[in-house]
N, C-alpha and C positions, 0 to 999 in steps of 0.2 A: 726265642725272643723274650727277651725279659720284663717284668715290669716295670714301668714310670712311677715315682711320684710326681704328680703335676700339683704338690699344695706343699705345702708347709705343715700340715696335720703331722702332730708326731707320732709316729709309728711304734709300737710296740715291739718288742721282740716275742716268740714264741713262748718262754718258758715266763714271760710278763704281761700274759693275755686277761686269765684269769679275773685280776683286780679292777681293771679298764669294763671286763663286761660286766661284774656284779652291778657298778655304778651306772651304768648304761641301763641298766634291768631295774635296778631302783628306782631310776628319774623317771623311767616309762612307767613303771606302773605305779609310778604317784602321780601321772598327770590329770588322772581322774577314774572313777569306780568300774568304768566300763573297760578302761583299759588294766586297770587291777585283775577282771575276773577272767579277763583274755587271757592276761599272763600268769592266773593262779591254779592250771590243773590239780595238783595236788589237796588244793584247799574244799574243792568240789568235791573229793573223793573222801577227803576225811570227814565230813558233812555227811556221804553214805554210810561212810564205817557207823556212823554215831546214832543211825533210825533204825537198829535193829528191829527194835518195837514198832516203829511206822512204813508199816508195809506198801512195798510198792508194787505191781504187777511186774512177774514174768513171763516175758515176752518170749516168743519163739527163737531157740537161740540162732542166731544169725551175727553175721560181722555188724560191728558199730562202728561210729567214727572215734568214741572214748573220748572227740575233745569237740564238741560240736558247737564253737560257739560263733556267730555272724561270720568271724572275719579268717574260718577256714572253710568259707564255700567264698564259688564266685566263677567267674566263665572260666572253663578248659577245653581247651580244642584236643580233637582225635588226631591220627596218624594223615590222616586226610581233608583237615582244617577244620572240619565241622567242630562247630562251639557251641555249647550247652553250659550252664548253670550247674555245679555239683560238689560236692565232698572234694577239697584241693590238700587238704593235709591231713597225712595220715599216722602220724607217730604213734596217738593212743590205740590202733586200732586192735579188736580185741572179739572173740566169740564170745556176746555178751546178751546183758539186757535192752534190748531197744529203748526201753523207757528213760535210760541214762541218756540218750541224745535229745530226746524230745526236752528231758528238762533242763540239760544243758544249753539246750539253745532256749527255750523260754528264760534263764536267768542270762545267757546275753541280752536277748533284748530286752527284757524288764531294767534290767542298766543302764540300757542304752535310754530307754525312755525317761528314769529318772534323770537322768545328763541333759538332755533335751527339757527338761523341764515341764512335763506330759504329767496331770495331773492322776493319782491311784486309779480312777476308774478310766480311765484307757488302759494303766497295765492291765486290770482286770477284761477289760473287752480284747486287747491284745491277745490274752491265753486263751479265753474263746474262739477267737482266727484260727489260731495257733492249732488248736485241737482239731476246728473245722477240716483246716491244709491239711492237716498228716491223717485225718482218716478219711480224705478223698485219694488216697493212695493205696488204700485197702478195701474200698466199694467199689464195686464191679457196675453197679449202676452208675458212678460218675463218670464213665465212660476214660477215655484216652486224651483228652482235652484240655485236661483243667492245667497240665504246666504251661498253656500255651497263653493260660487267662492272662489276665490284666496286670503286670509286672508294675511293683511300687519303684520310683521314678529314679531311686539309688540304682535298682539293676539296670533298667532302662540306657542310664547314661554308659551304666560299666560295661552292658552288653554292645552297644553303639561304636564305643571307643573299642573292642577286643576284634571285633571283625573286620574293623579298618585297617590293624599294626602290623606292622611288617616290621624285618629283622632290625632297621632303623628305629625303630621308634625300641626296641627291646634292648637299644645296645646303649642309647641317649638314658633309659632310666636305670637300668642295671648296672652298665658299669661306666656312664655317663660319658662314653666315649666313642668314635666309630672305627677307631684304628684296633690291628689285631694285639691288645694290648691288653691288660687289666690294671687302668691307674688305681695307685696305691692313696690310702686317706683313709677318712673317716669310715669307709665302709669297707674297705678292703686291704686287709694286713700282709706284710711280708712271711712267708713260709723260712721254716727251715729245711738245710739243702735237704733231708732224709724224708722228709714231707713233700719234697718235689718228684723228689724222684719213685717216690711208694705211688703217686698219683700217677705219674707217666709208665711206670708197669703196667698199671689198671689196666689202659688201653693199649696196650701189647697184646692183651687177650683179645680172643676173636668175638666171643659174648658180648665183649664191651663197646666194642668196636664198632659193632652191626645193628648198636643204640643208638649210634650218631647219623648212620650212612641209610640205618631202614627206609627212615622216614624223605628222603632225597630220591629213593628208588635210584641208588647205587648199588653194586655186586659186593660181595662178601670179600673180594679182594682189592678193592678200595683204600688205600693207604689214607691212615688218621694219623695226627700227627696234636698233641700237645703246644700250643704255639705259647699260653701262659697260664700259669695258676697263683691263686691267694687262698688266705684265712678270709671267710667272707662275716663279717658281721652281721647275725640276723638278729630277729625276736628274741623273746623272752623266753622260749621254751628254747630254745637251741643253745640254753647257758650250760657251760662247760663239756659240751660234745665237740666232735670232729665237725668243720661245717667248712666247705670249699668252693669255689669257683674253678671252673677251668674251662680255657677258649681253644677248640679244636680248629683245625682246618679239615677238610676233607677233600682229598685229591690234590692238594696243593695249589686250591685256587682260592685261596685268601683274600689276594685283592679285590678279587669280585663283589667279597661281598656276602653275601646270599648263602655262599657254601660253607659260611661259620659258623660255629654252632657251639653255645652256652650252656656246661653243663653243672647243676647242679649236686655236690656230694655231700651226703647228711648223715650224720652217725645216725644207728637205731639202736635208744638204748628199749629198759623195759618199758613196759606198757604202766601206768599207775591206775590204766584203766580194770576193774576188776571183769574177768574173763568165768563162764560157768563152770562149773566144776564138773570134771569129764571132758571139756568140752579140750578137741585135739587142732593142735596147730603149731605151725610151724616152729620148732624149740628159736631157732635163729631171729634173733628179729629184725633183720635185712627182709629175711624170706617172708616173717607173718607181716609187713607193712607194706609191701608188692602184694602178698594174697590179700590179704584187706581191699588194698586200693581195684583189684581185679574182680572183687565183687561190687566193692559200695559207687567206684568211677570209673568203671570200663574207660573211658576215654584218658583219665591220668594211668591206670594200672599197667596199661599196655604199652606205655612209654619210662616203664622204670624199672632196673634191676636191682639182685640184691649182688655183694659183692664185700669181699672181705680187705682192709685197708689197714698196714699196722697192726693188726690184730683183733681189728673191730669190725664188727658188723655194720657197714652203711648201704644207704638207699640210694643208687645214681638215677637222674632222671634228668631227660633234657630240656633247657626251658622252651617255650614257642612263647611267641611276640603277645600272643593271645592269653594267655595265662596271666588271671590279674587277683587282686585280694578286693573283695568286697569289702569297702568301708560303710560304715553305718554309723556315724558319729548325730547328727539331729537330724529329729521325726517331727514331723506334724502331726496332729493327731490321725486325720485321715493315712497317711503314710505307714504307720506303726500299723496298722492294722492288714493293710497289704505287703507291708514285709512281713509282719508273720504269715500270717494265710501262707503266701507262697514260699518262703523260706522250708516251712515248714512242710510241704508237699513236695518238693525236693528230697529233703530228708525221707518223710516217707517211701517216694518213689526208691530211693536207695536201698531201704529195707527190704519195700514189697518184692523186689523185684528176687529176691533169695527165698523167699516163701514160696511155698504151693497153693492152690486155692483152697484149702480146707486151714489153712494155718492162717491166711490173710481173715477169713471170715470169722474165724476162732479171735485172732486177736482184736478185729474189729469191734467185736462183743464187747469183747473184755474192756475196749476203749472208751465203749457206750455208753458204761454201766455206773451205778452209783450218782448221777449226777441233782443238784439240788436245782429247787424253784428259779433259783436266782444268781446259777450257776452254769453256763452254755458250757461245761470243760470237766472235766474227771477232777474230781474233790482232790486226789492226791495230789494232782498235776499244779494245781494252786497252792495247796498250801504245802507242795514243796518249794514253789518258788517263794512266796513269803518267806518262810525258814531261812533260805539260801542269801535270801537280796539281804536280810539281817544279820546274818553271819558275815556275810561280806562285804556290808559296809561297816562293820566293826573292823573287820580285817583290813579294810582298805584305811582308817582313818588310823588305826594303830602304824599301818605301813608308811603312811604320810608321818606321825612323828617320829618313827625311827629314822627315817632319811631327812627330817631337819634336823635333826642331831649329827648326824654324820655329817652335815652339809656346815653348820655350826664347828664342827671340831675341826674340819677345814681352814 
C-alpha cells in the first residue's frame, strides 16, 4: 500500500534531503538556548576536550547516556505496558564517565531556567537538588522509595497522559492519521524505490520480525508484512543519518487496528561521546546502542535491534502509544527544583544499577567530597555548568546571527 500525500507540503526527493534538513536544524535551534543545547552534542564535548587542566571525577566506568539532556528521558513502557520514567535515546551511549550525564543534564536545565526567566540563585539551588537526586541513587540508607517521591507537575501531566494512550492516540500524533498509511508532508518524505525495498528485506528476517509480533504474544511464524514506509523527519541530531518509519501489519489484520504496529528505523552513527580507554564494546554501533540501552533502560533496551540497512548500522525499535518526550520548556521556581531532584535520581538509578555495592559507596564519596559553606553540590559540578551555560550562550547567540544571515540572503 503506498503513501498519501494529504497536503500540499512539497516534498523533497531523496538525493534533495540534505539542504531541507540543515534549515530545519537551524530555525530549531535558534528558537532559543535551551533548545540550542538539545541540539548541540558536539559543542558539549568540545567544552570537555578544552578542561584538560580542570579535573573532573572518574566515575566507575559504566554505560552513560553520552547526551543526557531533559528532553531524552521521559515515560517508556516495557514489553508488558508497565511505564516508568528513564533514559529514551540512546545514540551517544558510550562506557564512560558518569559525571558527563550528571552535568549534561544540569546544563539542560540551567537553560532551561534561564528561558523561564528563574533568577541565578535557583539555578544555583537547582544543582543542589540536582546533586541531592542522583546521590540518593547511591545511598543505601535512602532506601527503595525515593523515585516514587514527589514528581514536578511536567512529568506528572506526561506520566498521566502515557498510561492512558492507546495505539489511536500514537497514530493521530506520529503519523497523524488512522488508516494503514504513512501520509506524506512536512514530517514525512517519500523514499526512493531501493530504500523501499532494503527496508522491506529487513523484515524478511526472522530477528526482525519477532520485534513486531513479541510483544502481541504471537508465534515466530506470524506473517509481517510492510504495509508502508517514509524518510521520517526528526530532531536535530538525526541530521544527515538514515532515519525511517514503517507501518507493519501482523497477521494480516490491519483493519483492526490494534495489530499495527509503528516502527522506528535510525542509523547509528559514532558516539561524540568520549568512551574510557580500554573500556570494550560493541565495534558496531547498531549493536553498542541496543547494549547501552539494555543497561541504562531495560524497558526501551529490550524492544530494540541492531541491524544492518544499505550498508549502515541502524537501531530498529518499535514505537508503543506510551513512549513520549518530556518537555521542559518553563519552571517556577519551586518546579526547577523537583525536576532536578528527580530527573536527576532517574539518571542515577540508571547508573547505580550497573555498579556493585563497594563502587556505589566508592563513588558516593567521591560525590560528597570537596563541597563549600555555601555550596550544597560538588564544586566541579557548578562551575562546570557556569563554564558551559557561557559557552553556550555565546554559541547560541553566534548561531542566531548566522541564520539571520542566511534567512536575509533568502
Amino acid at each position: 500500500m503506498a503513501n498519501k500525500n494529504i497536503t500540499r507540503y512539497p516534498l523533497p526527493k531523496p538525493a534533495a534531503r540534505q539542504p531541507r534538513l540543515i534549515r530545519r536544524r537551524n530555525a530549531k535551534m535558534a528558537r532559543s538556548a535551551h533548545a540550542y543545547v538539545r541540539g548541540n552534542t558536539s559543542k558539549f564535548y568540545e567544552w570537555l576536550d578544552s578542561i584538560e587542566g580542570h579535573a573532573l571525577p572518574e566515575g566507575p566506568a559504566i554505560w552513560i547516556c553520552g547526551d543526557c539532556h531533559t528532553g531524552n528521558l521521559g515515560p517508556v513502557a516495557d514489553a508488558q505496558g508497565r511505564v516508568e520514567i528513564q533514559i529514551r535515546d540512546l545514540d551517544q551511549t558510550v562506557i564512560g564517565n558518569p559525571a558527563h550525564d550528571l552535568i549534561r543534564l544540569g546544563l539542560s536545565l540551567a537553560t532551561a531556567a534561564r528561558g523561564s526567566d528563574l533568577p541565578g540563585l535557583t539555578t544555583l539551588r537547582m544543582m543542589e537538588a540536582l546533586a541531592d537526586g542522583y546521590e540518593r541513587a547511591f545511598d543505601e540508607a535512602a532506601g527503595d522509595a525515593d523515585i516514587h517521591a514527589e514528581k514536578p507537575e511536567a512529568v506528572r501531566v506526561v506520566m498521566k497522559e502515557a498510561v492512558r494512550r492507546s495505539w489511536r492516540h500514537l497514530a493521530e500524533e506520529r503519523i497523524e492519521d488512522l488508516e494503514p498509511t504513512i501520509p506524506l508532508g512536512p514530517r514525512f518524505w517519500p523514499l526512493a524505490k531501493s530504500e523501499r525495498r532494503g527496508i522491506e528485506a529487513l523484515f524478511e528476517k526472522g530477528s526482525l520480525a519477532r520485534l513486531a509480533t513479541q510483544l502481541r504474544g504471537a508465534g515466530d511464524d506470524t506473517e509481517v508484512e510492510v504495509l508502508d514506509a517514509a524518510y521520517w523527519v526528526k530532531g536535530c541530531s538525526s541530521l544527515g543519518r538514515l532515519r525511517y518509519a514503517a507501518l507493519l501489519d501482523i497477521d494480516g489484520a490491519a483493519l483492526d487496528g490494534d495489530d499495527l504496529c509503528l516502527i522506528d528505523i535510525k542509523e547509528a552513527a559514532q558516539a561524540a561521546a568520549p568512551r574510557y580507554a580500554g573500556a570494550r564494546m560493541p565495534r558496531d554501533n547498531a549493536e553498542r546502542v541496543v547494549e547501552g540501552a539494555r543497561h541504562l533502560a531495560p524497558s526501551l533496551g529490550e524492544r530494540m535491534r541492531a541491524a544492518r540497512l544499505d550498508g549502515r548500522a541502524v537501531v530498529i525499535r518499535e514505537l508503543l502509544p506510551q513512549d513520549m518526550k518530556l518537555t521542559i520548556e518553563q519552571l517556577t521556581r519551586d518546579e526547577a527544583m523537583k525536576a532536578a531532584r528527580f530527573l536527576a535520581l532517574v539518571v542515577g538509578n540508571a547508573h547505580a544499577r550497573q555498579m556493585d555495592r563497594g563502587e556505589r559507596a566508592a563513588w558516593l564519596t567521591e560525590l560528597r567530597r570537596k563541597r563549600s559553606k555555601t555550596l550544597d553540590a560538588p564544586g566541579w559540578l557548578w562551575t562546570s555548568i557556569v563554564e558551559l551555560v557561557s559557552s553556550h550562550e555565546a554559541g547560541y547567540l553566534e548561531h542566531c546571527r548566522r541564520y539571520a544571515m542566511e534567512c536575509e540572503r533568502k
